[in-house]
SETIMAR-484426 format. One record per residue (C-alpha): residue number from 1; residue in three letters; x negated, z, y negated. Coordinates in steps of 0.1 Angstrom, whole numbers. Each point is the difference from the previous one (the first is absolute). Last residue first. Example, Ala and Ser with C-alpha at 12.3 -4.5 7.8 and 13.67 -1.06 7.14 Angstrom:
SETIMAR-484426
<2 'Ser' <-137 71 11>>
<1 'Ala' <14 7 34>>
This chain:
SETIMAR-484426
<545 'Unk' <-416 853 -1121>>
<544 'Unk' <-1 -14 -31>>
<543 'Unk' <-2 29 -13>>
<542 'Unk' <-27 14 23>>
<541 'Unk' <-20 -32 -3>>
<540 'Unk' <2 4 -39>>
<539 'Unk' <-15 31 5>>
<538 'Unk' <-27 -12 17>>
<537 'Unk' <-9 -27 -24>>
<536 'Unk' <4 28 -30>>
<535 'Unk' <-28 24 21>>
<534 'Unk' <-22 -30 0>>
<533 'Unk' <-5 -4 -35>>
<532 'Unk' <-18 -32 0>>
<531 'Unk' <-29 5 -20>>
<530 'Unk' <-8 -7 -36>>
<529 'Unk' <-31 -4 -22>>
<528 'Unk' <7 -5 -41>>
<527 'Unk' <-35 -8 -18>>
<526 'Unk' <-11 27 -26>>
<525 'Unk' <-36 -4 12>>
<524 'Unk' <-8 -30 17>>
<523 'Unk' <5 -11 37>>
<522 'Unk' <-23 -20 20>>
<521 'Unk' <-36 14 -1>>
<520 'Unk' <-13 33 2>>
<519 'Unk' <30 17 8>>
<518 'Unk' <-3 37 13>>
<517 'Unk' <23 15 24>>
<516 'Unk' <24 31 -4>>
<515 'Unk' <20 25 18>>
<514 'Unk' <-25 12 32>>
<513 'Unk' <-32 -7 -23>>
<512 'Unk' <-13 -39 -4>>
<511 'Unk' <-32 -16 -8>>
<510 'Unk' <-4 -37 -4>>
<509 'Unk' <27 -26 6>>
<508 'Unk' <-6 -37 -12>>
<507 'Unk' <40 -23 -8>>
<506 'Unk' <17 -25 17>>
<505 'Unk' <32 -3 -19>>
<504 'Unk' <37 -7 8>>
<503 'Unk' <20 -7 -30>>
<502 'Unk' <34 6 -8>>
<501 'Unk' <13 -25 -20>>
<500 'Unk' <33 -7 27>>
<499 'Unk' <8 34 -8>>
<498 'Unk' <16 -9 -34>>
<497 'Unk' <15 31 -20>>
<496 'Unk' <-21 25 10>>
<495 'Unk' <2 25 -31>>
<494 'Unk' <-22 7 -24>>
<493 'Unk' <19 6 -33>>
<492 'Unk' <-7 -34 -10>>
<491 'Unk' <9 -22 33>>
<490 'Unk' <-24 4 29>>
<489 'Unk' <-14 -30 22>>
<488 'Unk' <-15 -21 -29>>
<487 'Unk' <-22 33 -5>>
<486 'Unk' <-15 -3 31>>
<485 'Unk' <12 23 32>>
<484 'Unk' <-27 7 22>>
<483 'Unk' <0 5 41>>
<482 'Unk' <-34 8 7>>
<481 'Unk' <-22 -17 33>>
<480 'Unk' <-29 18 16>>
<479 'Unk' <3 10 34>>
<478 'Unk' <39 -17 4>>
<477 'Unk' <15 21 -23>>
<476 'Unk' <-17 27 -32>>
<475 'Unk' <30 16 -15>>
<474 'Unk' <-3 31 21>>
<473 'Unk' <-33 7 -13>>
<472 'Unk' <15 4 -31>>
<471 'Unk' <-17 -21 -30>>
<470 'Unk' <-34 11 -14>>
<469 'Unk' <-22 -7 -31>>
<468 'Unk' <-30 25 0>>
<467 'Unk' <-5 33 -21>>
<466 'Unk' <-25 25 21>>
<465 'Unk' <-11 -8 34>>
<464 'Unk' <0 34 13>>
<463 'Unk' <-17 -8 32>>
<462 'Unk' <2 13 39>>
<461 'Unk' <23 26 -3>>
<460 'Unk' <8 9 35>>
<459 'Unk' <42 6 7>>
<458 'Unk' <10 25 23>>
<457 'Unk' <28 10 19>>
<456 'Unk' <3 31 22>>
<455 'Unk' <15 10 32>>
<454 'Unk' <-12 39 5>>
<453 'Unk' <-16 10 34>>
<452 'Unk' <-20 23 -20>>
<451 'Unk' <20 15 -25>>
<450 'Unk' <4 -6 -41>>
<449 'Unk' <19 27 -15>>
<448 'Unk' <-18 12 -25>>
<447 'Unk' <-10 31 12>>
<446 'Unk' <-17 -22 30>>
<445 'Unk' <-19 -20 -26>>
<444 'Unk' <-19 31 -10>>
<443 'Unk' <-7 8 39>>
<442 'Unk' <-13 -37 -1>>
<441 'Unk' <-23 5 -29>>
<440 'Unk' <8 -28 -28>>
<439 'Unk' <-6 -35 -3>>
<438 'Unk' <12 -21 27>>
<437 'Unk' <-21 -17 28>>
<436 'Unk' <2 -36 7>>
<435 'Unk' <-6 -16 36>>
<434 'Unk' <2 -40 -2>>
<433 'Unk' <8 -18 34>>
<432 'Unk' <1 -36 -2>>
<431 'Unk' <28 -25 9>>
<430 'Unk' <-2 -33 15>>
<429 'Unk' <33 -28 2>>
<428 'Unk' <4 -21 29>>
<427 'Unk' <30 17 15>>
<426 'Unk' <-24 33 3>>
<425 'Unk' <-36 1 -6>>
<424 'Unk' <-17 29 -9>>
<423 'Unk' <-30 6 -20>>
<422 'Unk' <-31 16 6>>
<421 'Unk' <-18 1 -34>>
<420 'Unk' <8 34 -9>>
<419 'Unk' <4 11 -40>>
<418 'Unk' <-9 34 -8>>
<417 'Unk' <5 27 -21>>
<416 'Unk' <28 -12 -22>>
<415 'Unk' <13 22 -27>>
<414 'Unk' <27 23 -9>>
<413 'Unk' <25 11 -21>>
<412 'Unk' <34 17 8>>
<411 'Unk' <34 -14 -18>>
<410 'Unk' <29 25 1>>
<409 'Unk' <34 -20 -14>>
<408 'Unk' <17 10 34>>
<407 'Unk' <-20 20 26>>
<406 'Unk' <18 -10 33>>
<405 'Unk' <-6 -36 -6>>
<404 'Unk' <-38 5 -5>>
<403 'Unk' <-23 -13 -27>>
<402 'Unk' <-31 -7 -1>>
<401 'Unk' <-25 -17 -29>>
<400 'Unk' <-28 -16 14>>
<399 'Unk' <-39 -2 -23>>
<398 'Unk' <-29 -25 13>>
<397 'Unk' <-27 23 13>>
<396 'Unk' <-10 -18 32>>
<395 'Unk' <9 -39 -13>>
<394 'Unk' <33 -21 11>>
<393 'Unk' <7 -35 -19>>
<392 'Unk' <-17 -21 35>>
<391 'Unk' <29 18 20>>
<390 'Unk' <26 -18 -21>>
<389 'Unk' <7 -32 19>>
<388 'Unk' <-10 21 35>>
<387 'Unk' <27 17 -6>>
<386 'Unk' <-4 41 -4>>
<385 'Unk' <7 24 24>>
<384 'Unk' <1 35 -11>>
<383 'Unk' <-14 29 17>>
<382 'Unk' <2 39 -16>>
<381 'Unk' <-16 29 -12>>
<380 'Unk' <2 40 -11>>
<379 'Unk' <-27 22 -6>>
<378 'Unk' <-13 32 9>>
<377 'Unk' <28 2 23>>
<376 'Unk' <-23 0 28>>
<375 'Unk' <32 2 31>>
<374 'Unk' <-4 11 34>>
<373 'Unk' <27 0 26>>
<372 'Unk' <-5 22 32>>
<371 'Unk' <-1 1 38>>
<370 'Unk' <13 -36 1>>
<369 'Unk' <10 -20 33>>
<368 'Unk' <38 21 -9>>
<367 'Unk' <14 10 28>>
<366 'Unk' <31 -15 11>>
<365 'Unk' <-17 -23 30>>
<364 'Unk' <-15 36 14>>
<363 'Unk' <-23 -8 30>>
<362 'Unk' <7 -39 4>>
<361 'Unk' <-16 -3 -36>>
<360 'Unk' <-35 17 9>>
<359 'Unk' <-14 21 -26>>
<358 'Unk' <11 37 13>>
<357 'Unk' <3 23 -20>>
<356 'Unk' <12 34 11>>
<355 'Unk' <14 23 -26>>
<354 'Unk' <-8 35 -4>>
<353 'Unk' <-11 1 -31>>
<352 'Unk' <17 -32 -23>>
<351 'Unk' <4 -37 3>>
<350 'Unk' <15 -24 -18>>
<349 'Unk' <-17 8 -39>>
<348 'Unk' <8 -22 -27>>
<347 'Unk' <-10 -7 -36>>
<346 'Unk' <-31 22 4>>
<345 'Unk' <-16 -6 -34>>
<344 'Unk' <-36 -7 -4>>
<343 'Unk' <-37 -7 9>>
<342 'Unk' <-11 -25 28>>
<341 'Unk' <-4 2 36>>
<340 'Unk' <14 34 2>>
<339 'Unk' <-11 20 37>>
<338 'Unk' <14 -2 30>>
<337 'Unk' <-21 22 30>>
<336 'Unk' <4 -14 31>>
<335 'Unk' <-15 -33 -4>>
<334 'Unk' <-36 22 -2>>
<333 'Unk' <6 7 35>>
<332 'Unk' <1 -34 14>>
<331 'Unk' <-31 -5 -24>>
<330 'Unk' <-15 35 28>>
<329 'Unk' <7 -22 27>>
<328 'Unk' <-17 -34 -12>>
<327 'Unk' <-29 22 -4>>
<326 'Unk' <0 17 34>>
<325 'Unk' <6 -34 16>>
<324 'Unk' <-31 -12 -19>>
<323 'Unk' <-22 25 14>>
<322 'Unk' <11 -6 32>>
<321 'Unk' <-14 -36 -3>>
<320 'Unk' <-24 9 -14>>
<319 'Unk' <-12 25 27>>
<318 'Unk' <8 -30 25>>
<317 'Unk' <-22 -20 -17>>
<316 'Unk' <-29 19 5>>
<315 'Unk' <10 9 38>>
<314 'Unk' <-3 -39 6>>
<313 'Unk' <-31 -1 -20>>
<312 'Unk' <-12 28 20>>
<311 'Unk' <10 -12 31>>
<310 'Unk' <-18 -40 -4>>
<309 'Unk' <-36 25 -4>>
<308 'Unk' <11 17 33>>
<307 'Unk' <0 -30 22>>
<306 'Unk' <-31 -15 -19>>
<305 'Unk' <-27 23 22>>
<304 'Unk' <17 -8 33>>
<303 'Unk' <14 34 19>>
<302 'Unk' <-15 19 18>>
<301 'Unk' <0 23 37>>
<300 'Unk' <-4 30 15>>
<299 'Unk' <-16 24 -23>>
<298 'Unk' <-6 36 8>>
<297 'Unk' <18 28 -23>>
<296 'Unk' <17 21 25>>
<295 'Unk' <-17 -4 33>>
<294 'Unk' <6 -31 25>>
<293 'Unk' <2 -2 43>>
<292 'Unk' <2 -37 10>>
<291 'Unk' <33 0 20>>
<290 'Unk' <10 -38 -16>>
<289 'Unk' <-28 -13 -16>>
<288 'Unk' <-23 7 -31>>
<287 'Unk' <-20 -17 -26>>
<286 'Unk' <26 -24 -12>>
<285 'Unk' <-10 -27 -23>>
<284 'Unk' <11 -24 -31>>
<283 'Unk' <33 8 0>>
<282 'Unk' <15 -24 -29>>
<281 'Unk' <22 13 -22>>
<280 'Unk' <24 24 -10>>
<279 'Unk' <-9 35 -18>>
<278 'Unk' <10 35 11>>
<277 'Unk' <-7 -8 35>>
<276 'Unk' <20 30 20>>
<275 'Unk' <-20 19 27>>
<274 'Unk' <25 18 18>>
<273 'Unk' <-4 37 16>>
<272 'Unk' <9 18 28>>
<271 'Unk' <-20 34 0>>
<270 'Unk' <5 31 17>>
<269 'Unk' <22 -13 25>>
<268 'Unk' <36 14 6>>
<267 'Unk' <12 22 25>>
<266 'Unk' <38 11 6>>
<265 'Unk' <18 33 4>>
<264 'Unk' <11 26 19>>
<263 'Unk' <22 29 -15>>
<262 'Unk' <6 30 -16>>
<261 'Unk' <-41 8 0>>
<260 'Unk' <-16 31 14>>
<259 'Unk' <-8 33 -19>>
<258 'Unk' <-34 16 16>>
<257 'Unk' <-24 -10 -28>>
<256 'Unk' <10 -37 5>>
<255 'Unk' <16 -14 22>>
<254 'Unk' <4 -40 6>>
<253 'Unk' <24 -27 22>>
<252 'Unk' <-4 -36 12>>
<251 'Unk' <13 -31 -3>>
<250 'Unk' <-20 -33 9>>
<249 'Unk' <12 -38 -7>>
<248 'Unk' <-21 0 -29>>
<247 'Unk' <-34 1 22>>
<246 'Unk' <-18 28 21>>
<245 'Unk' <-23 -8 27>>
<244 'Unk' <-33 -3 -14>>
<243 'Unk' <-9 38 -6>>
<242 'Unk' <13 -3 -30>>
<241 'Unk' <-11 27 -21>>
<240 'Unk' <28 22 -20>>
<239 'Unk' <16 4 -31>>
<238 'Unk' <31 15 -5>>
<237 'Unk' <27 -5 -25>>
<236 'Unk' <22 28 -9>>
<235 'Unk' <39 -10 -11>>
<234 'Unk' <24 31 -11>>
<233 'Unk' <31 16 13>>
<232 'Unk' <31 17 -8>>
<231 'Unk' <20 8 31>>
<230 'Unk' <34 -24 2>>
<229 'Unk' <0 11 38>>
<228 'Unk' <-29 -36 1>>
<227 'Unk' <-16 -1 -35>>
<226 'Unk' <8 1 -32>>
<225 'Unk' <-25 -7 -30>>
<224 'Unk' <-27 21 -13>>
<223 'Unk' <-20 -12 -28>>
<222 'Unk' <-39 -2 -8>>
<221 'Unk' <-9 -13 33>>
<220 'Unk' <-28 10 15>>
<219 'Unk' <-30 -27 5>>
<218 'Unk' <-33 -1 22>>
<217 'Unk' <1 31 22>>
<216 'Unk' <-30 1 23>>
<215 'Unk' <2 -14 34>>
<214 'Unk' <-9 14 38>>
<213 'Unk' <19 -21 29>>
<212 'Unk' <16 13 32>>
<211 'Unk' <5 -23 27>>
<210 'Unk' <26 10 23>>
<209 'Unk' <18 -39 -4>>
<208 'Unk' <35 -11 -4>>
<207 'Unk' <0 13 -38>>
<206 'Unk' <-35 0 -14>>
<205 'Unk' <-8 38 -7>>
<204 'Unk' <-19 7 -31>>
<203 'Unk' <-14 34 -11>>
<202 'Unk' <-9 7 -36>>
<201 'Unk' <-28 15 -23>>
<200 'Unk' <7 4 -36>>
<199 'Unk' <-16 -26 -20>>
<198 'Unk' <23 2 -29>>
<197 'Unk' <19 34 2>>
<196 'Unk' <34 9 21>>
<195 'Unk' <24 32 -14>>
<194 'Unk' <27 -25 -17>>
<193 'Unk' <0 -14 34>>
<192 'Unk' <11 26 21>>
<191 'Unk' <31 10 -25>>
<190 'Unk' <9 -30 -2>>
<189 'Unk' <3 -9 39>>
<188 'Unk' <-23 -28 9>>
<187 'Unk' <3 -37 2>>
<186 'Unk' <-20 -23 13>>
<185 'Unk' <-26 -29 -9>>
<184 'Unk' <-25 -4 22>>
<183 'Unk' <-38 -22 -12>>
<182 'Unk' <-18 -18 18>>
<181 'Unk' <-38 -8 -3>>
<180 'Unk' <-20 -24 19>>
<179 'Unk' <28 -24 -7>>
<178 'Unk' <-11 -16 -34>>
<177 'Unk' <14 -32 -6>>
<176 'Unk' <-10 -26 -26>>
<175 'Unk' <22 -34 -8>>
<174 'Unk' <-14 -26 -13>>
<173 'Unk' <3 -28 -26>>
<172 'Unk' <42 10 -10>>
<171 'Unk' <6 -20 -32>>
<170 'Unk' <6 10 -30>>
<169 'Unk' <-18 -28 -16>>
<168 'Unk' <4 -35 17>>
<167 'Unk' <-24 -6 26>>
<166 'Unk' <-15 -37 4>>
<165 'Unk' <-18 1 38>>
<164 'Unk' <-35 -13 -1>>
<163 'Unk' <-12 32 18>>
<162 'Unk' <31 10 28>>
<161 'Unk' <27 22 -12>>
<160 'Unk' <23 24 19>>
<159 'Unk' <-28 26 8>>
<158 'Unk' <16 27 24>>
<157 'Unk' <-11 37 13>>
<156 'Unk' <-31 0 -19>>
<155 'Unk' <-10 38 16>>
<154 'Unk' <-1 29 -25>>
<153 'Unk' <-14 17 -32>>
<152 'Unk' <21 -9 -28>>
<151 'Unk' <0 -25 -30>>
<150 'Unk' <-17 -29 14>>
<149 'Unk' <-14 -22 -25>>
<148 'Unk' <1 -39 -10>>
<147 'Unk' <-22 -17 -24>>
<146 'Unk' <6 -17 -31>>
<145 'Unk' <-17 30 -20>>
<144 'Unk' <-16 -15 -38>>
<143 'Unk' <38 -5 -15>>
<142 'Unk' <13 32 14>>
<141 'Unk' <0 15 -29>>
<140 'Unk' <21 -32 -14>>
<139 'Unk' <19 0 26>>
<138 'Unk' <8 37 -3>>
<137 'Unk' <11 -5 -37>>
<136 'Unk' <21 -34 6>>
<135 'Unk' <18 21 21>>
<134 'Unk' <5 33 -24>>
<133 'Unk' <5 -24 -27>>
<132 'Unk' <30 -16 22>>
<131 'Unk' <15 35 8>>
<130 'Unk' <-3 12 -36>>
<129 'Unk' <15 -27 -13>>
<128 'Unk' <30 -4 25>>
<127 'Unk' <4 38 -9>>
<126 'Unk' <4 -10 -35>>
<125 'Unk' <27 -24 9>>
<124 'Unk' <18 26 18>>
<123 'Unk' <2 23 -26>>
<122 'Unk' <11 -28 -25>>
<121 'Unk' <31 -10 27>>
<120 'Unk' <8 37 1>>
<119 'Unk' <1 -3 -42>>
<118 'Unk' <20 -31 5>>
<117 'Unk' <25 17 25>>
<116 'Unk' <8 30 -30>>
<115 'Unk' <1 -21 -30>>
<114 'Unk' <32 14 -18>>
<113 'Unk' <4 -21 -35>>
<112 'Unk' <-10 10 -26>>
<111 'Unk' <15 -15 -29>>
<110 'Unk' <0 -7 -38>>
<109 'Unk' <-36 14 -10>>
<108 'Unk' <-15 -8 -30>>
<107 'Unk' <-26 -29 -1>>
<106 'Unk' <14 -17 -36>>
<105 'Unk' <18 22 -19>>
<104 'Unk' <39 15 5>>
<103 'Unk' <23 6 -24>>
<102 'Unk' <36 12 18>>
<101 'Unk' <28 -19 -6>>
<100 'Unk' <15 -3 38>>
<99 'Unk' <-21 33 15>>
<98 'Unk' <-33 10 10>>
<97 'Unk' <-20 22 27>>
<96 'Unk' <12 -19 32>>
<95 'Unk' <-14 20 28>>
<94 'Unk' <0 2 38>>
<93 'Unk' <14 -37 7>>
<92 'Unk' <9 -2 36>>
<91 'Unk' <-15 -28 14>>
<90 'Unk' <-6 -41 -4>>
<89 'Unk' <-30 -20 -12>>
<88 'Unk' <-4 -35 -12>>
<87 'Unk' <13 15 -37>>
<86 'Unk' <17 -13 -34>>
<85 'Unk' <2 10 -35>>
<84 'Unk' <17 -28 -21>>
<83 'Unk' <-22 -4 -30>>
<82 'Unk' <8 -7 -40>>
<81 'Unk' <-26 -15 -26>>
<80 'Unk' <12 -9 -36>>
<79 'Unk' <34 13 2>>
<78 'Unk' <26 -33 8>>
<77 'Unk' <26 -14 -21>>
<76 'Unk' <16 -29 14>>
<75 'Unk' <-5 -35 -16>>
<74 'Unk' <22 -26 -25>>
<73 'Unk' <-17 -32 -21>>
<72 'Unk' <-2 -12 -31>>
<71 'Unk' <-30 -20 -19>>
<70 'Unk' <0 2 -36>>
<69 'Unk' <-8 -22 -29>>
<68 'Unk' <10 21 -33>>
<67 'Unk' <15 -26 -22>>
<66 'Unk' <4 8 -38>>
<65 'Unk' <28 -29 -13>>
<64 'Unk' <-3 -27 -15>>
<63 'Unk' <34 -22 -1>>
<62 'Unk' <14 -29 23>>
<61 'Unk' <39 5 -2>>
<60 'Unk' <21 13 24>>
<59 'Unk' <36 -12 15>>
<58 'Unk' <24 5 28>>
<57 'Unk' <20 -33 10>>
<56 'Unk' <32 -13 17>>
<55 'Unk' <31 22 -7>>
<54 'Unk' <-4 12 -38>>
<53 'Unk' <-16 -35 -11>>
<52 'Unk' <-30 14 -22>>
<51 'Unk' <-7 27 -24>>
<50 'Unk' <-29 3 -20>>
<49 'Unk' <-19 35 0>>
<48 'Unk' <1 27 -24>>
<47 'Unk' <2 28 30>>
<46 'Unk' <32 12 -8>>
<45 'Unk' <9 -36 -2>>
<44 'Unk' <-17 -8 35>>
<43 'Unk' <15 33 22>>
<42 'Unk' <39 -11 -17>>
<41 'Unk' <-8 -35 18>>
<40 'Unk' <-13 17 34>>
<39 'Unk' <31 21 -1>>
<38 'Unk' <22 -26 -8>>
<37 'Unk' <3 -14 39>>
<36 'Unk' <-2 34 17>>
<35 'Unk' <33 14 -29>>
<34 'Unk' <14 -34 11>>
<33 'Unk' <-1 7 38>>
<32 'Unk' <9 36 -8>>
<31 'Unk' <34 -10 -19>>
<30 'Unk' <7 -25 30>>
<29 'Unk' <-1 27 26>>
<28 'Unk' <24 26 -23>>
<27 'Unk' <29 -18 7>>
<26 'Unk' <-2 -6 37>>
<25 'Unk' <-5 36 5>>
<24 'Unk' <22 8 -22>>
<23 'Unk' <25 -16 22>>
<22 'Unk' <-16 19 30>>
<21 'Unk' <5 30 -15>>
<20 'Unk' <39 -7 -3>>
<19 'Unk' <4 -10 34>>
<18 'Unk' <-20 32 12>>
<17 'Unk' <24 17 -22>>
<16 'Unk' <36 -18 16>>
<15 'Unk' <-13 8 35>>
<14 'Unk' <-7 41 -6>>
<13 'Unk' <33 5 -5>>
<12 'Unk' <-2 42 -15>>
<11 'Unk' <8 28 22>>
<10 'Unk' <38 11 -1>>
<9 'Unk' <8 33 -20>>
<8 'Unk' <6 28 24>>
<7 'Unk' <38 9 4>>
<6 'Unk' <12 36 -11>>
<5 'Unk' <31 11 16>>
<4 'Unk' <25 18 -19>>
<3 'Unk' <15 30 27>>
<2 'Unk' <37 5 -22>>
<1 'Unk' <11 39 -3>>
């Protein structure tokens, strides 16, 4: 039996049919240059207008037509009112009670925002009020008292201001010792002590010496502690009389009822007190010296009648001052709970529970600087700029018909709210600002297609002037000349036959729309207008080329 071997068909030569494309190509160029040349031509008899040379001019006539003056111009749809929720403050945020497309009014709650340290910082404000009041408070009790007074029994031990001196308040203005009693502090076994009374009778012995004191118990200790063996123990002060020997640097040791204490311990005077000035000023006088003996109560000096007055005012102002650092607290606080500026629809919402915000760019440059988007779609609105040769033609309540390149053959309606003086200049021509709303609920617009953020075009209809004679406002050259074509220029089927008639004429422009200008003067109606037909130059270029 014979093997027969199949062979694959060879792949078509793709040279010869790129050579072949190209030919038509070059074939079919001219066709489309003549089909561009005609078309204009074809465009005028179909339109029942003359026709002119087929290479150099386009053609119109001067006829009446109904001209709708208009101003154009493009802008951006925007909702009526839209805020970009922001905050100074940064935390954890405990609660975010809304989500992208939620309704929300006016004063509802977006965040809250963890305000632990602010609420300490409150508490501490408030107890800088309370401390100042209390200050000012005394001063002003003591408004009538400027004088000095010892506040134990005792012996002046030091006065560290002479009369005349300047004393600042706080300061130390004497210093009062009483030594006549002492008191020992020791410690007794725990079960001894809890068995001791007030005023129970006690035996001193100062260490180093056989004398043997008598005392009453003063103060027992309420808890034990450890002692020496790691024996629970608790402090029992002692008072005793002293018999003008004893001084801090004595120890000594106690019974009482029988039971004997764990070890020595030191004396202390009864009284060593410190006469503070609770105002600054002036000392005025000192009645009292260094060892004089005082009671509890007697006055040893003053201060200058005004000294005390200048206090007040100062303590005054220092309550308002805390005041005021309590308020400006508790507005920190207040920045801690976010609530809706305006009414609407949450369009975006960057942080959620849990999160931590933090407002500060270096902390999180990824993060969005909003918390949320908020949009009053109530109704919709946009800017255009308008020259500052048409600006004077724009009125509040003039009607605008929209329309947007994404929503083909829909035309919106609106009208212009307001017209803003403040121009701007750029490459010496001004523009001004004109904000028109459109017709129609936002939400409703929405359904239609029509989005904030949108590109749209919009034209302002200023006039609808009704039947006037126009030309093209592409016809119009050189400000306010018109290229016209006589009769002694066209032969009788109206056709250019001698362009060296054409006539250049100066003619008076009044109103105009974006396709046609009025003639007041210049041109009358019927009368041929031409224009060279640019597109024809270039071609010829091309060819020639």
């Amino acid at each position: 039996m014979e093997n027969t071997e199949m062979k694959q068909p060879s792949p078509p030569v793709q040279a010869p049919r790129k050579k072949r494309l190209k030919k038509r190509l070059k074939r079919l160029i001219p066709l489309l240059v003549l089909v561009l040349i005609i078309a204009p031509i074809i465009l005028r008899l179909l339109a029942g207008g003359p026709v002119m040379g087929p290479s150099v001019y386009l053609t119109d006539t001067a006829a009446r037509r109904d001209l709708t003056v208009a101003v154009s111009g493009s802008g951006t749809i925007q909702p009526i009112n839209s805020y970009q929720v922001t905050t100074l403050v940064k935390g954890e945020v405990l609660n975010a009670p809304f989500e992208e497309g939620d309704q929300v009014q006016k004063d509802a709650l977006l965040y809250q925002i963890d305000a632990e340290d602010v609420r300490n910082n409150i508490s501490h404000a408030q107890l800088g009020v309370e401390q100042a009041q209390l200050a000012y408070d005394q001063l002003l009790r003591g408004q009538k008292d400027t004088q000095l007074k010892a506040n134990a029994d005792g012996v002046i031990q030091s006065l560290p201001f002479d009369p005349g001196d300047n004393i600042a308040a706080g300061s130390v203005v004497a210093t009062i010792l009483d030594n006549s009693t002492m008191k020992l502090t020791v410690p007794f076994h725990a079960a001894d002590a809890s068995l001791f009374t007030l005023g129970q009778v006690a035996s001193v012995a100062v260490d180093g010496t056989t004398e043997i004191l008598s005392g009453t118990v003063d103060e027992i200790s309420a808890t034990n502690s450890v002692g020496p063996g790691g024996t629970l123990v608790r402090s029992v002060t002692v008072k005793v009389p002293n018999p003008g020997a004893l001084d801090v640097t004595c120890t000594g040791t106690a019974t009482i009822a029988g039971a004997t204490c764990a070890s020595s311990g030191p004396f202390s005077y009864a009284a060593n007190k410190e006469v503070v000035a609770r105002t600054s000023g002036e000392l005025a006088a000192l009645s009292v010296k260094e060892g004089d003996p005082v009671t509890d109560g007697q006055i040893i000096g003053a201060f200058q009648g005004d000294a005390i007055s200048d206090q007040i005012e100062t303590a005054r102002l220092g309550v308002k001052a805390a005041q005021l650092t309590l308020q400006s607290a508790q507005d920190t606080l207040d920045n801690y709970t976010i609530k809706a500026p305006i009414s609407g629809t949450i369009i975006e919402k960057n942080y959620k529970t849990g999160d931590n915000v933090d407002p500060s760019a270096a902390a999180n440059p990824n993060a969005s600087p909003y918390l949320a988007v908020i949009y009053d779609m109530t109704t919709l609105t946009f800017d255009m700029n308008i020259s500052e040769l048409d600006i004077s033609k724009i009125k509040p309540g003039l009607p605008v018909e929209i329309t947007a390149d994404s929503l083909d053959g829909t035309v919106f309606s609106g009208v212009v709210d307001k017209v803003n003086i403040n121009g701007t200049t750029a490459n010496g021509k001004t523009t001004y600002p004109v904000t028109v709303k459109l017709e129609g609920g936002g939400t409703e617009l929405l359904t239609q297609g029509l989005y904030p953020g949108m590109n749209i075009s919009a034209k302002i209809i200023v006039e609808e002037a009704g039947q006037l004679l126009t030309i093209p406002v592409d016809y119009v050259i050189r400000g306010n000349v018109v290229l016209v074509a006589p009769p002694e220029a066209l032969d009788a089927n109206g056709t250019l036959m001698d362009p060296s008639k054409l006539q250049e004429r100066t003619v008076t422009l009044g109103r105009s729309s974006d396709q046609y200008i009025e003639i007041l003067d210049g041109i009358q109606e019927g009368e041929i207008v031409l224009q060279e037909n640019r597109a024809s130059s270039a071609m010829s270029m091309m060819m020639g080329g």
